[in-house]
N, C-alpha and C positions, 0 to 999 in steps of 0.2 A: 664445741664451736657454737655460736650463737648465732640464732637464724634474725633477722629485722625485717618485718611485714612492710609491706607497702603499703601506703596510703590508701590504695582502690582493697586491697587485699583485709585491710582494718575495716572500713567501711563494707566490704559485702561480708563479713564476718558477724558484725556489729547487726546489721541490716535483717541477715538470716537469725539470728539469735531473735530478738527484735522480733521476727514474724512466727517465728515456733511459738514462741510464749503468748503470741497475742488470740483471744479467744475466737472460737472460730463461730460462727454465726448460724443458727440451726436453720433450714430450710425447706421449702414445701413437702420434698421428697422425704423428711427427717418425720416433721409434722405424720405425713398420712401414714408413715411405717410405726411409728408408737402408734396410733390410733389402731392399727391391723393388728402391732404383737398387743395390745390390750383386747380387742376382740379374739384373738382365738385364745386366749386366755381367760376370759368369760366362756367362751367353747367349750374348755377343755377344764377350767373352775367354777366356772358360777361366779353370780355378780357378788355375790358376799365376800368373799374372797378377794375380790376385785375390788370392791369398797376398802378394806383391809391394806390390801398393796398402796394403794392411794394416798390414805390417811398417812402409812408409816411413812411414808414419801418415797419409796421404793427406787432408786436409781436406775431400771429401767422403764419406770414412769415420769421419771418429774430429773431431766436436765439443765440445768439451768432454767434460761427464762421457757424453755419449752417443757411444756408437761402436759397429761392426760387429767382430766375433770370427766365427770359421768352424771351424766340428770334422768331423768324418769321422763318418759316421751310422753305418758299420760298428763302428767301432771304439772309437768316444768321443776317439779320439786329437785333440788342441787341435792345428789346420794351421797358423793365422796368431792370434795377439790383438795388437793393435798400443802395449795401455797393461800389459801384461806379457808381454813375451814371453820370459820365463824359463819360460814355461809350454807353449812352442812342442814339438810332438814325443811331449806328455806324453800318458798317459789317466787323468784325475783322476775319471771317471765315478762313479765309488763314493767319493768323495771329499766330506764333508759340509759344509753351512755352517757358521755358527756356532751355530744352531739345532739341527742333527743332520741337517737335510734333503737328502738325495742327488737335489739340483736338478739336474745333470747329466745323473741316469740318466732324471729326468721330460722333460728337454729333449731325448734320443734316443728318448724312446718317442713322443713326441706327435709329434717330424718322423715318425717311422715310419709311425706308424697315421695321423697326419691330413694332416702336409705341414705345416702352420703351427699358428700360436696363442701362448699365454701361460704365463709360467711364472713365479711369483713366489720369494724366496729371499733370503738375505741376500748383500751383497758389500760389497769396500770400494770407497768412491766415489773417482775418484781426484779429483777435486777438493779436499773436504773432511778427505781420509784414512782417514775413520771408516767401520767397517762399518754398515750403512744398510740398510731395505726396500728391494726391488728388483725391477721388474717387468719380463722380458724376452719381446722378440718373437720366434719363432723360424722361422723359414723355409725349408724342406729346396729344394734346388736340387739334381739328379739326386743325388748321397752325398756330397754335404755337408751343413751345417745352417749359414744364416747365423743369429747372434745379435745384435742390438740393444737394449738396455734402458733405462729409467729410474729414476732413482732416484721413491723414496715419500716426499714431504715431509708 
């Protein structure tokens, strides 16, 4: 015997399919828990290790557009980014967004003075391409600073 859906029945079928597949958006709580399991990972590895996971792009560092980056507190020098590492080696500290905003130098002072928190700024998303609002978390683990962020839809 043959069953025939209903219209509303097609449509909330359609609809739920539809939203399983569609991506789901990482979030502040997403942000500061990579940033945590990459600290107690340097804890429990050492930041060499850590640069390592990084580089390879490690899947519980780098999720789509949200991923972990690590710089030198001293120095502002970028140790590991795993979605450009042309930037590996560098110190872009003073180096502006697209706005003019020297988010970098804000990102070495708040690990300093505080250890953690927020920094907002513009980047390009590697997703989408396009440079985009961007909120990052930042995390000082002995003189590093882990970074995790999300984009601002």
């Amino acid at each position: 015997m043959k069953r025939v859906l209903s219209g509303t029945a097609l449509c909330l079928l359609f609809a739920c399919a539809g939203h399983a597949s569609a991506a789901v958006e990482p979030t502040a709580r997403d942000a500061i828990a990579m940033a945590e399991r990459g600290a107690a990972f340097i804890r429990q590895h050492g930041e060499k290790e850590m640069m390592k996971k990084l580089s390879a792009k490690d899947p519980e560092f780098v999720q789509g557009e949200l991923y972990v980056d690590m710089r030198d507190i001293k120095t502002g020098i970028v140790l590991a980014h795993p979605i450009n590492p042309s930037i590996v080696g560098k110190d872009l500290t003073d180096v502006p967004d697209a706005n003019g905003k020297k988010y970098r130098r804000e990102i070495i002072e708040l690990a300093q003075k505080q250890g953690k928190g927020w920094v907002d700024y513009q980047y390009k998303n590697p997703v989408s391409g396009k440079i985009e609002p961007k909120t990052t978390y930042i995390l000082r683990v002995n003189d590093v600073v882990l970074e995790a962020g999300i984009y601002k839809k």
